[in-house]
Residue frames relative to the residue before (quaternion, step in Angstrom):
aa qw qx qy qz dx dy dz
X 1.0000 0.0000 0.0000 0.0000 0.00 0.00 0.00
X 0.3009 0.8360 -0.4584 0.0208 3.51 -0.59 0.63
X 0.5463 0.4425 -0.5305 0.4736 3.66 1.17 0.52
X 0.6963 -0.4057 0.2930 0.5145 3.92 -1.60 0.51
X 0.7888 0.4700 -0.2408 0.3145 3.56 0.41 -1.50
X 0.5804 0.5202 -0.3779 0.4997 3.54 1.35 -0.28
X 0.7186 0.4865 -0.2901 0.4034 3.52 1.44 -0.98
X 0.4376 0.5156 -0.4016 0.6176 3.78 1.70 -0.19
X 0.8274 0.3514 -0.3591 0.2508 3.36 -0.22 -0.33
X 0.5672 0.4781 -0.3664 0.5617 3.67 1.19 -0.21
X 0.4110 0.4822 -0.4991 0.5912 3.98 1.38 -0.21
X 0.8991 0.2390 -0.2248 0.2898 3.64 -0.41 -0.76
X 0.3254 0.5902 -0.5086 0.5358 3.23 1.49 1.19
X 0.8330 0.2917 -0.2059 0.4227 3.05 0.42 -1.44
X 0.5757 0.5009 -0.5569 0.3278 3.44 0.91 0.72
X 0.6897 0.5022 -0.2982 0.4280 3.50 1.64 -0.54
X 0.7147 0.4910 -0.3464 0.3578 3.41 1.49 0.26
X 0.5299 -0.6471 0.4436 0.3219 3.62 -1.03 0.47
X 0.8982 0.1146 -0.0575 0.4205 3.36 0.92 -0.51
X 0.0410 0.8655 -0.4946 -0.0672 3.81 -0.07 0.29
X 0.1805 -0.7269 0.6600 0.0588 3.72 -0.86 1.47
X 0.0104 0.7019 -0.7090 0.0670 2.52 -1.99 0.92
X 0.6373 -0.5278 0.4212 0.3713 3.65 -1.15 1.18
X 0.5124 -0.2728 0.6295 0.5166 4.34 -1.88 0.50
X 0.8383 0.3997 -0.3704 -0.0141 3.18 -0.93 -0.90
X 0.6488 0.5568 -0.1832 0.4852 2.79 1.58 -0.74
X 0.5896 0.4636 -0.3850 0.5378 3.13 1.49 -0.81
X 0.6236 0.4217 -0.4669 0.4641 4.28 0.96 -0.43
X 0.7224 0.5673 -0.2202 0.3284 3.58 0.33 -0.56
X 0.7829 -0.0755 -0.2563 0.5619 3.28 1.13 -0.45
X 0.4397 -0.7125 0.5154 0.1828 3.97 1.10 0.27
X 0.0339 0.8549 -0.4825 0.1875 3.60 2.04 1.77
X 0.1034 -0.6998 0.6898 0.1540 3.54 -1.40 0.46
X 0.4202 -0.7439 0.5122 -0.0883 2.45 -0.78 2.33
X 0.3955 0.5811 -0.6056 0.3730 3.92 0.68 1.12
X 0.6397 -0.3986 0.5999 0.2684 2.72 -2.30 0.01
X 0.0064 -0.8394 0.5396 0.0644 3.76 -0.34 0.63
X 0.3400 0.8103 -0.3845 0.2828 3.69 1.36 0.68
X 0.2746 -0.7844 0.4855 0.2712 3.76 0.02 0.89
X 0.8171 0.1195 -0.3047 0.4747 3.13 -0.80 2.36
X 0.5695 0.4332 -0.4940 0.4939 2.87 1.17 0.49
């Protein structure tokens, strides 16, 4: 993801989802923070 509007929109998945998977590796490698980061949400 790397334009704003692609990067708003995976925020406003992960506010409408309950769960979000990701691979060990990615979680050792980059140590992601899997919130919503949408003001008001």
């Amino acid at each position: 993801m790397s334009g704003a509007e692609a990067k708003s929109y995976v925020h406003l998945l992960r506010a409408q989802s309950d769960a979000i998977l990701v691979g060990m590796g990615t979680v050792m490698a980059d140590d992601p923070e899997l919130t919503c980061r949408l003001p008001g949400l």
